[in-house]
C-alpha positions in Angstrom: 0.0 0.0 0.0 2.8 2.4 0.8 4.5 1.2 -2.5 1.3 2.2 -4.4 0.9 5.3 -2.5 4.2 6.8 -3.2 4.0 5.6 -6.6 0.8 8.0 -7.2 2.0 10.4 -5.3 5.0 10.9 -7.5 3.0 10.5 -11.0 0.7 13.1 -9.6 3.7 15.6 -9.1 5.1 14.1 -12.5 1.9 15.1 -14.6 1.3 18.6 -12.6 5.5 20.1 -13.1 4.9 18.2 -16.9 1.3 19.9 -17.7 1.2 22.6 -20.3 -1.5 25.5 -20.9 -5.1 24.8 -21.1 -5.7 24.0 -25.0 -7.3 27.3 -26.7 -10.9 28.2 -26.1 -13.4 26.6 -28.6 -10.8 24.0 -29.7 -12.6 20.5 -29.5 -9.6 18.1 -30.4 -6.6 18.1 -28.7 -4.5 16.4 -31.6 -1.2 14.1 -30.6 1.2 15.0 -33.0 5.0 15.0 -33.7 4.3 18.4 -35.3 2.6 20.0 -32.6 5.1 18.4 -29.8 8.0 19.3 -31.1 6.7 23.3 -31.6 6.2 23.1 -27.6 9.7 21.8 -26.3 11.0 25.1 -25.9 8.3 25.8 -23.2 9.9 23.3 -20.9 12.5 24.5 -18.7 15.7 22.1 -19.4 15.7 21.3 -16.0 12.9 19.2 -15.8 14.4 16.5 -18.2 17.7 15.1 -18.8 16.8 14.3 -22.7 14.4 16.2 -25.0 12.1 13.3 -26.1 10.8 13.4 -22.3 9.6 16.9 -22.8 7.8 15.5 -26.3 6.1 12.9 -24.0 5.1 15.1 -21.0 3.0 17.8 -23.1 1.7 14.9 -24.7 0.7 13.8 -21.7 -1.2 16.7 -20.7 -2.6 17.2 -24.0 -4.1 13.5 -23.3 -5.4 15.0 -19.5 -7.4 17.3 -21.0 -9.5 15.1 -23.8 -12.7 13.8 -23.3 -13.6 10.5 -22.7 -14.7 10.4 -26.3 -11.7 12.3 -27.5 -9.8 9.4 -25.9 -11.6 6.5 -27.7 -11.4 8.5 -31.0 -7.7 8.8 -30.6 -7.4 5.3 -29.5 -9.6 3.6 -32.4 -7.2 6.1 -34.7 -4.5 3.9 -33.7 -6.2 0.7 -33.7 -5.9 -0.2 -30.0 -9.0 -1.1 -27.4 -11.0 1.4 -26.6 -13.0 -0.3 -23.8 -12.7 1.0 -20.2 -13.0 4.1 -18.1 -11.5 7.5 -18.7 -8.4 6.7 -16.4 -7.6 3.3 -17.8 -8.3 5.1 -21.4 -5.6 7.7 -20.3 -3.1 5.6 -19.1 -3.6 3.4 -22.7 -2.9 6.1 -24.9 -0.3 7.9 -23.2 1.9 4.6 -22.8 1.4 3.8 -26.3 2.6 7.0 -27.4 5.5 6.7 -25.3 6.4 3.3 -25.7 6.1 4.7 -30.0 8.3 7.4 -28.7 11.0 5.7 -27.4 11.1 2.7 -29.5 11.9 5.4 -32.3 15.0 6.5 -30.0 15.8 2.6 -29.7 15.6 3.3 -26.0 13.6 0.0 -25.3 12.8 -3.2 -27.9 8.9 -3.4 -27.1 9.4 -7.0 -25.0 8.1 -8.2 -22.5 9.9 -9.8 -19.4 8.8 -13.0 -19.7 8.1 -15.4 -22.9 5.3 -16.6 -21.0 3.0 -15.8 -17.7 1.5 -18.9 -15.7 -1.5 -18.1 -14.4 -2.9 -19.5 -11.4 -6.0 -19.8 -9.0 -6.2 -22.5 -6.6 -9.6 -23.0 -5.0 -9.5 -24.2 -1.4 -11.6 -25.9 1.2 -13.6 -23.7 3.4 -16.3 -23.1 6.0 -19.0 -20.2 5.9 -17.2 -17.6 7.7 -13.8 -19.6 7.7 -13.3 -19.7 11.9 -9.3 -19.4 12.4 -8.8 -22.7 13.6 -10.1 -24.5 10.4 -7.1 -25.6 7.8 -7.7 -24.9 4.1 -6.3 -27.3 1.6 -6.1 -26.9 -2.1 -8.8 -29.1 -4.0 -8.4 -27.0 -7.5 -5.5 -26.5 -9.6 -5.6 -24.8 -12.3 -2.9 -22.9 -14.9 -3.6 -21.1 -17.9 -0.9 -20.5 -19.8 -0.4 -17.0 -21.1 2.1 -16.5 -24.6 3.7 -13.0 -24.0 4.6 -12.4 -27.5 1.0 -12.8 -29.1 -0.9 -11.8 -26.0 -3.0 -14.1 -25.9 -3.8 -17.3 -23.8 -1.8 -20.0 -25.4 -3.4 -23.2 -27.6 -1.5 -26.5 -28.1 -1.7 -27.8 -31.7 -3.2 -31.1 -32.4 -1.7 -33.5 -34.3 -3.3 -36.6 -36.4 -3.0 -40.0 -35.3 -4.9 -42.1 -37.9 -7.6 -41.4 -40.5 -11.3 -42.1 -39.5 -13.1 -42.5 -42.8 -11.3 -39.9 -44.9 -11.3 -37.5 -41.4 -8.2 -37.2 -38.8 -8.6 -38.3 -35.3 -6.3 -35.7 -33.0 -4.5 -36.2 -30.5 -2.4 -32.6 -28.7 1.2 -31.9 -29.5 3.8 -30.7 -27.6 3.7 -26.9 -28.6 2.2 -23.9 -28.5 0.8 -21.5 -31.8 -2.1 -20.7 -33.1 -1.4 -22.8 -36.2 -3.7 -26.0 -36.6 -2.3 -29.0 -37.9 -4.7 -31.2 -39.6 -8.4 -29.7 -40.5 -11.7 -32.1 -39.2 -13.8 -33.4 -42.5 -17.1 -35.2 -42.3 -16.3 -35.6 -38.4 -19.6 -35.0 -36.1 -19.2 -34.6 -32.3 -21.9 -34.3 -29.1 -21.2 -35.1 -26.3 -17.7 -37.4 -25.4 -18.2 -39.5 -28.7 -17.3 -38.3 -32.3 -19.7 -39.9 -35.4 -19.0 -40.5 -39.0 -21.0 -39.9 -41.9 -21.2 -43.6 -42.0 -22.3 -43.5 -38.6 -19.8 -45.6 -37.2 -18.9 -43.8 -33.2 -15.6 -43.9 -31.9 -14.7 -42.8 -28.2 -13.8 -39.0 -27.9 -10.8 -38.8 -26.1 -10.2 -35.4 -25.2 -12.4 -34.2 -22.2 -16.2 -32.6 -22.7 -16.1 -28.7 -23.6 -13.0 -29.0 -25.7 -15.4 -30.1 -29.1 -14.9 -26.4 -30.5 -11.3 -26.7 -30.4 -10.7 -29.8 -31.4 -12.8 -28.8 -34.4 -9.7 -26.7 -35.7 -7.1 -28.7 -34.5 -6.4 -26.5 -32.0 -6.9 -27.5 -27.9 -6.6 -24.5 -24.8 -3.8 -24.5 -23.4 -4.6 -24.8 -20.0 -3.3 -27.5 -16.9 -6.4 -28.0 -14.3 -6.3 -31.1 -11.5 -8.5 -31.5 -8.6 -7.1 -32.7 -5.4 -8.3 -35.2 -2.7 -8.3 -33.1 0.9 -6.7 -35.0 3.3 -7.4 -33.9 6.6 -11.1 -32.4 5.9 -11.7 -34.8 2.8 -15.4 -33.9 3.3 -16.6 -30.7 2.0 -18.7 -28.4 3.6 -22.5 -26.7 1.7 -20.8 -23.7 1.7 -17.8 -24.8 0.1 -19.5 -26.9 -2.5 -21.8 -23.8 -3.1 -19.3 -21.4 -3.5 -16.9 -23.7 -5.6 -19.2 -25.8 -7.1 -16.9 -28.1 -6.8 -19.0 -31.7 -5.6 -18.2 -34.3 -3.0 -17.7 -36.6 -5.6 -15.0 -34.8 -7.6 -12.9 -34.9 -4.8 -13.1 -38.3 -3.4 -11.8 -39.5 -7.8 -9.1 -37.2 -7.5 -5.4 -37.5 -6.8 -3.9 -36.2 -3.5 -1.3 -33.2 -3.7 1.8 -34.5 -4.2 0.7 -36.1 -7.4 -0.9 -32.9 -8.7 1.8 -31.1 -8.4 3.9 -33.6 -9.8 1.8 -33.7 -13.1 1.9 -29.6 -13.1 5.7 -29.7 -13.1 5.5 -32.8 -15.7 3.3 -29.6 -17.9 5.7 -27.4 -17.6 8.6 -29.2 -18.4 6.8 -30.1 -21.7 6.3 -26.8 -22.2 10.0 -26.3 -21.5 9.1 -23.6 -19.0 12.0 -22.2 -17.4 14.8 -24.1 -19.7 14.1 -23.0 -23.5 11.1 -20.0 -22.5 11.6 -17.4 -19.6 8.5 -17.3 -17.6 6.8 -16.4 -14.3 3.7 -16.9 -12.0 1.1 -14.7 -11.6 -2.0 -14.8 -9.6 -4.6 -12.4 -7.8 -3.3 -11.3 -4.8 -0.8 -12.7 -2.2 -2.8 -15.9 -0.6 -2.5 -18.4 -3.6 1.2 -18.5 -3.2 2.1 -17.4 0.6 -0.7 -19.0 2.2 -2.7 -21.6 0.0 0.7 -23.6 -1.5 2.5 -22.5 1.6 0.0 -24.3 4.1 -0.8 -27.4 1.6 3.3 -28.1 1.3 3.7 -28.6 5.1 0.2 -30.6 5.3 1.8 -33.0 2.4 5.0 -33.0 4.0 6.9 -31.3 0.9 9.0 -28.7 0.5 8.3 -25.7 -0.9 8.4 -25.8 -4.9 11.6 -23.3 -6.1 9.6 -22.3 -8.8 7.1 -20.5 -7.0 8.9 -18.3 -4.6 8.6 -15.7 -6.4 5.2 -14.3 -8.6 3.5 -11.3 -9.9 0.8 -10.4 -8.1 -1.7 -8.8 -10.6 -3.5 -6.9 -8.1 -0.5 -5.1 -7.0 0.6 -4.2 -10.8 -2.7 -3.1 -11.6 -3.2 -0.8 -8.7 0.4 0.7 -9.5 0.1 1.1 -13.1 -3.3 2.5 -13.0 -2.8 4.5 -10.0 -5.8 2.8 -8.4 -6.6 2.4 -4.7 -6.7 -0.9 -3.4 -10.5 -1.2 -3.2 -10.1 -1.2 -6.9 -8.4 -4.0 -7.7 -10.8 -6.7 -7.4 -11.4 -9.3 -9.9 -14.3 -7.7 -10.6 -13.6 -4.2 -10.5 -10.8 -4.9 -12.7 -12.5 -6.1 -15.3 -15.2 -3.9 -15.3 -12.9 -0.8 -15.0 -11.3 -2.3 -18.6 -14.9 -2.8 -20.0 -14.6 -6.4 -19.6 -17.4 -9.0 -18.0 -16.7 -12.0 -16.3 -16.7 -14.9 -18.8 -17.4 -18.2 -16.9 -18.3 -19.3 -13.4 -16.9 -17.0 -10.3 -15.3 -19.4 -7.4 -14.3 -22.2 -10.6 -10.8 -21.9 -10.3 -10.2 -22.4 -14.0 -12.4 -19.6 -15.5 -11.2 -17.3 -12.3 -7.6 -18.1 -13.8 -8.5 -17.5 -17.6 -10.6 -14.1 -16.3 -7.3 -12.8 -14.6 -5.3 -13.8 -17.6 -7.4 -11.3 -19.7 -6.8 -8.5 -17.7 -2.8 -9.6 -17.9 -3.2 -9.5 -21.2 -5.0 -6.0 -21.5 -2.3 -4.8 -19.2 0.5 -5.7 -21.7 -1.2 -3.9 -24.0 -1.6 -0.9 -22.6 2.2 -0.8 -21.9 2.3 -2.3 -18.7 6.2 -4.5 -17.8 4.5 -7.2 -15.7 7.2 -8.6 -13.5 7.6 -10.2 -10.2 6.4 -7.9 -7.1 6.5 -10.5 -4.4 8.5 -13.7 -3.0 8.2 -16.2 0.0 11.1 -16.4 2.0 11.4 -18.9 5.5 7.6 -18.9 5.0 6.7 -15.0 5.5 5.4 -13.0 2.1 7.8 -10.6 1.3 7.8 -7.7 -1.4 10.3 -7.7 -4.5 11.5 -4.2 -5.8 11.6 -3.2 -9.1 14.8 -2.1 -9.3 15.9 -6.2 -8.4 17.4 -7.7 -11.8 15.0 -9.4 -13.9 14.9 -13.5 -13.6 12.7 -15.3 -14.9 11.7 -18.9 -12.3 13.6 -21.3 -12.8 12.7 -24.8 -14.8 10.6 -26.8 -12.3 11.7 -29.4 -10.3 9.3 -32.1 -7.4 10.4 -30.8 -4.2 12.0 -32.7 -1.5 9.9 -34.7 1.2 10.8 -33.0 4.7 11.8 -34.8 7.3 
């Protein structure tokens, strides 16, 4: 909070010592321009900057403080970037665009990111109504959607074919990442788990229900999601299954913990996370990682995984980057504030983890560097400065049983 404080506090004084004159009366447009800039420069005392294009982008800035919310989506549809949100999330797009334009012409910075990819994730727990201290959660969802950095958008794994089914392709996934399908799907009919010929004939349908679309163009989400067997409250409570909607029944089929997160680590690895790709966590707030993983690692008597001790924590990005309070940065709130719904069912751990990947993925393109904020260390949450040296987390390993 005192990290997102100062940081407003110090944009504020930014924008007021960077603001030029009101534009002239009965002007309607306040146009961005390298013509109009450039004629302004001067204005700026040479003290206030150490190189000129900074005085470019601070009148451009206050140009862009002065236009009208529908000034703002004009001038962002002009440049062909989303013009969904409110007036302060429209702001910040268009003023880190021009300025990431800015200094990409100056070759100050290359337009990466600083990750190849962004693993999101949102465990769902068990609970009680009102969650009395003395009851333990235990992670009974795990899910992780796989975010591609370079094309900003949730990553899908490319089917490949196995055999021919009457003329068609049966699929089977692949072990990359693109959007380019392999094999198209002709005279192929699915409902339900089984796929149908024209012939008629019915073959089993392998991959699981809700993933028909997507086989359809070879193409499968990219996406790791387990359930996991509670061990020391293995039933659930109404409240839990309610909230979750996550059954009785699920739980008592699935593996316990230590398998998960075996088969998570076996994803990643396949994905070559950490050895041929750069990447890092990312989830909504701090609990997932310093409190969730933390407590279900000493419950399954492992340690904790290396490649979680350190994670973004959206809600702390967003907050800075948009200069929002905390109150703000809700999943909810953050959506809405980008002109975004929630797709899917809230509490589902999966569509919570695909939701927050969308707003990751708005935030990199309105200019935001996502990078690690916080870290566990000896088991207390602690927070990572920006000014640390980038790392990516390293290639994932199966912790060590403790002793």
């Amino acid at each position: 909070m005192e990290e997102q404080n100062e940081s407003h506090s110090q944009a504020a004084r930014d924008e007021a010592a960077a603001a030029p004159a009101a534009c002239p009366s009965g002007r309607q447009h306040c146009r961005i321009s390298d013509q109009e800039t450039n004629g302004k420069t001067a204005a700026a005392s040479s003290n206030d900057f150490s190189d000129p294009i900074y005085k470019e982008i601070a009148i451009t800035n206050g140009y862009i403080n002065r236009m009208t919310r529908e000034e703002l989506r004009s001038k962002l549809a002009e440049f062909k970037l989303e013009t969904r949100g409110v007036k302060d999330v429209l702001k910040k797009r268009l003023k880190n665009y021009y300025k990431k334009q800015k200094l990409m012409q100056k070759e100050y910075i290359n337009g990466d990111s600083c990750y190849d990819y962004i693993c999101v994730v949102d465990f769902e727990a068990t609970c009680e109504e009102g969650n009395p201290p003395e009851f333990v959660h235990e992670i009974i969802e795990f899910p992780v959607v796989l975010l591609n950095t370079r094309t900003l958008e949730i990553s899908f794994f490319p089917l490949k074919p196995t055999f021919p089914l009457f003329g068609a392709y049966w699929l089977t996934g692949g072990p990359c990442s693109g959007w380019k399908a392999i094999c198209p799907v002709r005279n192929l009919m699915m409902a339900n788990q089984e796929a149908y010929t024209d012939s008629g004939g019915a073959y089993t349908f392998l991959p699981a229900a809700g993933q028909v679309a997507a086989v359809a163009f070879g193409l499968q989400e990219d996406t790791f999601h387990q359930y996991v067997k509670p061990q020391i409250n293995p039933k659930l409570s109404d409240f839990c299954i309610s909230l979750t909607g996550i059954t009785q029944d699920i739980v008592d089929k699935a593996d316990i913990f230590p398998q998960v997160l075996q088969n998570v680590i076996e994803w990643m690895r396949h994905r070559e996370l950490g050895t041929k790709y750069s990447y890092s966590m990312l989830t909504d707030g701090s609990w997932d990682m310093s409190k969730f993983l933390n407590i279900q690692c000493r419950i399954s008597r492992i340690k904790y995984p290396s490649f979680a001790k350190k994670w973004i924590n959206i809600r702390k990005s967003y907050g800075n980057f948009y200069k929002v309070p905390r109150n703000q940065t809700k999943l909810t709130i953050m959506l809405e504030n980008l002109g975004m719904n929630y797709d899917g069912r809230p509490h589902s751990g999966l569509d919570d983890s695909k939701n927050i990947a969308r707003i990751a993925i708005r935030m990199l393109q309105d200019g935001c560097d996502l990078r690690v904020n916080e870290r566990i260390h000896g088991g207390q949450l602690m927070t990572v400065s920006s000014s640390v040296p980038l790392e990516g987390a390293p290639a994932p390993q199966m912790p060590r049983y403790r002793n």
